[in-house]
C-alpha positions, 0 to 999 in steps of 0.5 A: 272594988272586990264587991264590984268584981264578985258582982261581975263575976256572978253576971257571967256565971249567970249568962254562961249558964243561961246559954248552956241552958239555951244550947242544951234546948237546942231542938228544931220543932219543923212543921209541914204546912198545907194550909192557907194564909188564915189557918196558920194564925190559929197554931202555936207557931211561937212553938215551932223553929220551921215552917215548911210550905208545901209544895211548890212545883217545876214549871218550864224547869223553875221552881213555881209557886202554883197559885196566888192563894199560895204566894199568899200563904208564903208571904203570910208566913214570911211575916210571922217572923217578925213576932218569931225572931227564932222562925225560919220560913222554907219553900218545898218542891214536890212531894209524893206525886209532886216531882213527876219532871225532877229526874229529867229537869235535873238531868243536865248541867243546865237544868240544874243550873236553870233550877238553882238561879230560879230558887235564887230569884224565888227566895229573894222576891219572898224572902224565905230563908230555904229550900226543902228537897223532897223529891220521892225518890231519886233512883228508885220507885215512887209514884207508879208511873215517875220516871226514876232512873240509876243516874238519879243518884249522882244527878242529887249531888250535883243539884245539891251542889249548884244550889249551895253555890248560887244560893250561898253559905247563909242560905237553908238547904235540906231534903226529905229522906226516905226512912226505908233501906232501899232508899238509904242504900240506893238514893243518895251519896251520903258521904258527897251530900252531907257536907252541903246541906243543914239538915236530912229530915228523915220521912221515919213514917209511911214506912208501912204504906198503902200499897202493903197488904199487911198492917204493922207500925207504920212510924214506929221508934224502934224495930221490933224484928230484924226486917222490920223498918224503924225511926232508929234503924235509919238514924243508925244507918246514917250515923254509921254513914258519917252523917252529923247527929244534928243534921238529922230530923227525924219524922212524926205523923199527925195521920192515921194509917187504916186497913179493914178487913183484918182479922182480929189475931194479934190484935189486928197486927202484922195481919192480911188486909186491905188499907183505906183512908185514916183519920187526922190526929185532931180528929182521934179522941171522936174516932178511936173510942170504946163507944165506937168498937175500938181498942188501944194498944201500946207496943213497948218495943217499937214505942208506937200505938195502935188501935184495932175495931174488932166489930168492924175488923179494922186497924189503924196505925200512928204516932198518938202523944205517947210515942211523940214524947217518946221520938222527942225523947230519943231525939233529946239522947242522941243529940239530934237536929230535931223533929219535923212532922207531917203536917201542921193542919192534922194537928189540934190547934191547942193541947196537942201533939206540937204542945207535947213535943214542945213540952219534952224540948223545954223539960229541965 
């Protein structure tokens, strides 16, 4: 009988401890994805917790998947949960220069309601698990031309709580936050929002853009001046607004950020220049090499990279595996909901930067 309770004893010694194990491992790896119904198959989605399908769009005021190519990608996803119990597939409205109708749509009670109950019927004709808000930007600029206006701000609110009530407890609700002051002072109703939706996953990139004529870390972890933006000058910033650690995903980017033109002081940062298109994470090791005229160098302070082509006079700026492992990292210490990136197909299909951020989750 002694022999039978020891036995018992250790069988939920073992399981306590391996759900502790679980709980502490607790890290959402969230991916936006672009791609079609094929390319998804050649990812290690067994690595990611979300998918983000990107986007869908306002048509007639309805959420609106665009194509037949993307109603197929979205019920493609959908299926991959039947090998990935652990997998949750979301819908995105908008993106940058995809929400141009978002602040007169949600400018009245009925255009919110009429957007909340076509969310409702779009879910469950696809059975995806949620909705990702990103609309860039509620009550300040965004794309040269969008509407935006003061009201923007309690209008979120609103829609954000006429989609919780139509779509329920279960369902997954969250938006794309602008990782920049201006945004995070003037958006959103932090405190009225919070409580309504799972996750803020925080865009902590673009944070130097295209239209600055100056380089610098455009996803860096830290600030290394008082004026600079940062991953963690917005974490902090939310914390100190009452936001729940684990209701904030912090951003990664798979791209490259280029300007030419830049003179080779500092090595190319925080330098006059003009910004062109960069290069996709899988496309780095033939691009940024010595043989082509480029340098790497590693800011220990804002833990972020850069590369500068002195030939060429040429800068470019983004997460690489050194400081993906260092913002998983940080997400790891402050107990973060996890980290979300931008996007899927910038990635290499093996060995590389969902493999790193995958690697720190799992890491004893």
């Amino acid at each position: 009988m002694k022999q039978i309770s020891l036995i018992a004893l250790l069988f939920i010694c073992l399981i306590s401890t391996n759900i502790f194990a679980q709980k502490n491992k607790k890290l959402d790896i969230i991916a936006y994805y672009t791609g079609d119904s094929k390319l998804i198959d050649e990812y290690e989605v067994s690595k990611l917790n979300q998918i983000i399908f990107s986007f869908c769009h306002l048509k007639d005021g309805k959420l609106s998947v665009d194509s037949a190519r993307d109603s197929l990608t979205i019920k493609h996803l959908v299926s991959l949960k039947a090998k990935n119990p652990q997998l949750k597939i979301i819908v995105s409205l908008g993106g940058w220069g995809g929400c141009e109708p978002c602040s007169a749509a949600f400018s009245t009670a009925e255009g919110r309601l009429k957007f909340a109950k076509s969310v409702k019927e779009l879910s469950d004709s696809y059975k995806v698990d949620g909705l990702d808000l990103d609309w860039e930007y509620p009550a300040i600029e965004g794309l040269p031309g969008h509407l935006y206006q003061a009201v923007d701000k309690p209008n979120f609110t609103e829609l954000i709580k006429i989609l919780r009530s139509t779509l329920g407890k279960k369902y997954e609700l969250s938006f794309a936050a602008g990782g920049f002051q201006k945004y995070l002072d003037e958006s959103i109703d932090w405190k009225a929002i919070t409580p309504l939706v799972n996750r803020i996953n925080i865009m902590s990139y673009d944070l130097v853009n295209g239209y600055s004529q100056v380089t610098g870390h455009h996803t860096p972890l830290y600030s290394t001046n008082p004026n600079e933006e940062s991953t963690d000058r917005a974490v902090t910033y939310l914390l100190k607004q009452g936001v729940p650690a684990e209701k904030l995903v912090i951003g990664g980017a798979f791209y490259t950020r280029q300007w030419i033109n830049v003179e080779n002081i500092n090595n190319g940062l925080y330098q006059a220049g003009k910004h062109v298109e960069g290069v996709n994470y899988k496309d780095y090791a033939k691009t940024y090499t010595e043989a082509n005229g480029w340098k790497y160098f590693w800011d220990d302070k804002a833990k972020a990279p850069h590369w500068y082509n002195a030939q060429s006079k040429t800068f470019a700026t983004s997460d690489d595996l050194k400081s993906i492992k260092a913002k998983t990292e940080y997400v790891k210490d402050k107990k973060l909901g996890g980290i979300m990136f931008w996007e899927l197909t910038l990635d290499s299909f093996r060995n590389g930067m969902v493999d790193e951020i995958y690697k720190v989750k799992t890491a004893k």
